[in-house]
N, C-alpha and C positions, 0 to 999 in steps of 0.2 A: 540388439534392441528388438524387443516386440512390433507387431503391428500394431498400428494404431486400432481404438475401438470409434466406431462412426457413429451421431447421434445428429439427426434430423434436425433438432432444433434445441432452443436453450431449458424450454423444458424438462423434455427427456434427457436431457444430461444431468438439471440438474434434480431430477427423479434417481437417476442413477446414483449420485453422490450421496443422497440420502438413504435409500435402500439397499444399492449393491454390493457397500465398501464394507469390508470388517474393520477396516482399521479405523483408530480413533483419532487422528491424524491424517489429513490430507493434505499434502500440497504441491499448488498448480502453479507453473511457472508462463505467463504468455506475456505478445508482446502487445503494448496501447492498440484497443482499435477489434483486438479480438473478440473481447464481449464482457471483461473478467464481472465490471461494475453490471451489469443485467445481470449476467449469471447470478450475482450475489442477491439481485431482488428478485430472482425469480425463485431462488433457493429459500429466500424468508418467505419469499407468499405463499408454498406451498405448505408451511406448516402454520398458517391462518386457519380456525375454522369456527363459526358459527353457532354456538350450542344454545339452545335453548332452555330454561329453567322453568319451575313448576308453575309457574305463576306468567308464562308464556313470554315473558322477556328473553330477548336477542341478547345474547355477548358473543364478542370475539376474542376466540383465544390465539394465540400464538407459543413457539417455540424456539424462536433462533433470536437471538441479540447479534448485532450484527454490526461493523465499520465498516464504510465505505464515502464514496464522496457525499452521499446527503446524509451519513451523520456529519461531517464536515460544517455541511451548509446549515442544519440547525445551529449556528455560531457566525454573528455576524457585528457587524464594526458601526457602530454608533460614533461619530468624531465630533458630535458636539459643535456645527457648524458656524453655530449662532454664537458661542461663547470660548470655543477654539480652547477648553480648560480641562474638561472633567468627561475625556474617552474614555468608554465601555464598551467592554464584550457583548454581545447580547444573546442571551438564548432563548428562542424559539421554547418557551413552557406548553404550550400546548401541545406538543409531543410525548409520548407515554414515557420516551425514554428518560427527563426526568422525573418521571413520579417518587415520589417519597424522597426524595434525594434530601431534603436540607433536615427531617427525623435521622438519619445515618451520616450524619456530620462529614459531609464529601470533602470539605476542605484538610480534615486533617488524615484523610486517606489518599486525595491526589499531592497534595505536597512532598512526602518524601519520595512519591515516584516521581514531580516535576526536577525536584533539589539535582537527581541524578542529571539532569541532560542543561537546565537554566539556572541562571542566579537568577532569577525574577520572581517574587512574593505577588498574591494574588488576595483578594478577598471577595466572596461573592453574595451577594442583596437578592436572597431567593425571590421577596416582593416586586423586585424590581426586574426580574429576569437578568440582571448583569454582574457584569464580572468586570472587578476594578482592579487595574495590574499594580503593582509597588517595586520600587526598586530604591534601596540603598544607594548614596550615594556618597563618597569621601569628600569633604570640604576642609582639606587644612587636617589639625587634628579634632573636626567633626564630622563624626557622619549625618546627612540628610537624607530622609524618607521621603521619597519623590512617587504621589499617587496618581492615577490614572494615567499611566506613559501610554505611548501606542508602542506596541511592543512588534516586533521583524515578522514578518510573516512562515518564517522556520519558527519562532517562537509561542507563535498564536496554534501553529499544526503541530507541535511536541505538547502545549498545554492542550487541546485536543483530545491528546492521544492517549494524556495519563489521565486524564476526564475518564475516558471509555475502559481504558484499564484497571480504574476503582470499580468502578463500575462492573467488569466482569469479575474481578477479584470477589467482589458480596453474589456474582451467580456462582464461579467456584466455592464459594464458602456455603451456597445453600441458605441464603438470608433467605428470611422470610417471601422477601417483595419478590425474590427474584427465581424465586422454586422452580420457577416455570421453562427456564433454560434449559434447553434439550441441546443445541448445537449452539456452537459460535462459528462467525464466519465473518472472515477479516480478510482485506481487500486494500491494495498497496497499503497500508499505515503508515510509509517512509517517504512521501511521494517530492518534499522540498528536504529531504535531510542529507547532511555528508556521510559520506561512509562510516567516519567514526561513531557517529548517532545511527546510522545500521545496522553496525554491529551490537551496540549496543540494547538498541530496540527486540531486534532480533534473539540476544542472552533473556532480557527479563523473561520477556513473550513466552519462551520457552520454560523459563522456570514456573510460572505463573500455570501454563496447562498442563506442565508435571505433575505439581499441584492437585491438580484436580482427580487424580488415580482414574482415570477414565471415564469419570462420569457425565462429561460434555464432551460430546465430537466437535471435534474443530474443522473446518475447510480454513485454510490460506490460502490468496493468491495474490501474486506481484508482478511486476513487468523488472523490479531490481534482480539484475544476477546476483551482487554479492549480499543481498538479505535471504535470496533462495538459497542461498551454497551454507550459508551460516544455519538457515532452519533446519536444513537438511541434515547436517550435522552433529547439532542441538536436538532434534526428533532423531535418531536414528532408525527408528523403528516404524517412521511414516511414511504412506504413499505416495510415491513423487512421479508427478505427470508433467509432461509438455502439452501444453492446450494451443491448438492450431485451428485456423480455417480456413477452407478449400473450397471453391464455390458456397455450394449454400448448404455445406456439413460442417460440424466439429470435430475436429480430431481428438483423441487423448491419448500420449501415449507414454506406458510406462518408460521411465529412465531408469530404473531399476539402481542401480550404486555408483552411476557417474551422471547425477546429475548437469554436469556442465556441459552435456551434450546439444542443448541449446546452439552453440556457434555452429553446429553441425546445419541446423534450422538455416543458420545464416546463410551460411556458403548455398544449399540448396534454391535460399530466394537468390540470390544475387545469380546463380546459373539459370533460375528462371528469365531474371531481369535482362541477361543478355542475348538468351534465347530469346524473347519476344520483344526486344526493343522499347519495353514500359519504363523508361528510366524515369525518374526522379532526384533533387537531390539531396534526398535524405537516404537514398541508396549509397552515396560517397559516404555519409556519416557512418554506413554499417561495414565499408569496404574497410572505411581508416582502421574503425575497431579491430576490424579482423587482421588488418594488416602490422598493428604497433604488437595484437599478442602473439602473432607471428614471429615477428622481431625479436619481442624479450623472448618465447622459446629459445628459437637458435642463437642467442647473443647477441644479434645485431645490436648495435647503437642507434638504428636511426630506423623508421618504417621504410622508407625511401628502398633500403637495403633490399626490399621484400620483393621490388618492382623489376619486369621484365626489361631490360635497354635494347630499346631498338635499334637499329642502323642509323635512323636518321634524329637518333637522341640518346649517345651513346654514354652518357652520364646522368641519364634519368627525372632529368632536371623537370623537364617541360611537364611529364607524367606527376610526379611530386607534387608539380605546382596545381596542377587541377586539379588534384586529390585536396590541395589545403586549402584550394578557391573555392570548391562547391562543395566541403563540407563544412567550413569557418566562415566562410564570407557572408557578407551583408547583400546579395546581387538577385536580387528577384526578377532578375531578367532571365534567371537561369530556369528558376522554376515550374512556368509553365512548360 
């Protein structure tokens, strides 16, 4: 494994992302807390800038189309308090990102990438900024069209996500509105989904900036292991870093072809943790982790297996048990 590269602040890293990389693929594996959501607005303001026209008018331009949690939050839940009938989605139109959107007919280019992951039908009232959910329903031998449900909140972040995915589909394609995309930069997109919606997010994603023969650089970054392990795979020919922070630097550090080197990350905080005494317990949460793929390495049946027996607990029981208390339990007596 390389040494890490040091960058002062989220700036200069993410100066570095856009200037230093050849590749047209990036991606960053870190964990909640390290910065990925900044990084990723620090990486679109850098490509804002200010041009002036003959006629002395300001405009701003930009270059990155971007996911992250505030495209998320341009999407918000109208529940119709007063009439408890007719829920909608709402979108925030005053945002550039949809401009032009209902000229390029979005419904019928987010639909068959929604069809892959929900059975849920949608229709959306550009006037109106919302989006009305639909779903089939069987009644006997009738089916009923049942409109504005409030749809699971995995459902609402997968419709979301194929919103943002048409959406870069027409910058891949070089539509008109969307010339302007130089980089995309995508940030957890899986953040409420199971794995099988990871892997699966993960396949399109890929094929979609194949797609593109180069002509948008991408940054990825996630806190999911197995949507990192699947891009990485899926891009074989992408830069894959581990993003850390250490007092008040970033690390980066190439993983070069094992990207699962991440637990390695683990065990080093957790020998921090015992070194200085900073427990927590969301630190058992990372122990169990290490300790169940432990286990299935060597066979064991149980993590339990994984645990030293001491003299005065020579069937490991006691240890077990505070491993399942302080990283499953309800006891916030433990936490401060």
């Amino acid at each position: 494994m390389t040494a890490p590269q040091t960058f002062t602040s989220l700036d200069e890293l993410a100066r570095h992302l856009r200037d230093g990389l050849a590749k047209k693929y990036v991606l960053l594996f870190a964990f909640n807390g390290t910065g990925k959501t900044r990084l990723s607005m620090v990486f679109k303001e850098l490509g804002k800038k200010t041009v002036e026209d003959d006629e002395g008018n300001e405009e701003t331009t930009r270059d990155t189309l971007y996911f992250n949690a505030f495209t998320e939050d341009l999407f918000h839940w109208d529940n119709d308090l007063e009439g408890d009938s007719r829920r909608v989605l709402r979108m925030n139109t005053d945002s550039r990102f949809f401009d032009g959107l209902q000229e390029l007919e979005m419904e019928n280019r987010i639909r068959p990438l929604l069809r892959r992951y929900a059975d849920i039908d949608f229709l959306i009232d550009y006037e109106q900024g919302a989006v009305n959910f639909v779903r089939e329903v069987q009644s006997g031998e009738n089916t009923e069209t049942i409109e504005h449900i409030k749809v699971s909140r995995g459902e609402e972040n997968i419709f979301v996500w194929c919103f943002f995915l048409a959406v870069a589909q027409l910058a891949v394609d070089r539509q008109e509105v969307y010339r302007w995309v130089k980089y995309l930069y995508i940030d957890d997109p899986i953040s409420s989904l199971d794995d099988n919606n990871a892997i699966a997010v993960a396949s399109h994603l890929s094929q979609l900036l194949k797609s593109a023969n180069g002509q948008i650089r991408t940054v990825i970054s996630t806190h999911h292991h197995l949507f990192f392990n699947v891009m990485c795979n899926e891009l074989g020919n992408a830069a894959r870093y581990f993003l850390g922070k250490e007092a008040d630097q970033f690390l980066l550090t190439d993983t070069g072809d094992t990207p699962r080197f991440h637990h390695i990350a683990l065990l080093k905080q957790l020998h921090e943790v015992a070194e200085s005494g900073q427990i927590y317990t969301y630190h058992f949460n990372i122990l169990r982790n290490l300790l169940e793929k432990t286990a299935t390495f060597h066979g064991f049946r149980r993590f339990s297996d994984c645990i030293n027996r001491d003299s005065d607990d020579p069937d490991g029981i006691l240890h077990t048990r505070l491993v399942n208390v302080l990283s499953h339990g309800n006891y916030s007596l433990f936490e401060p």
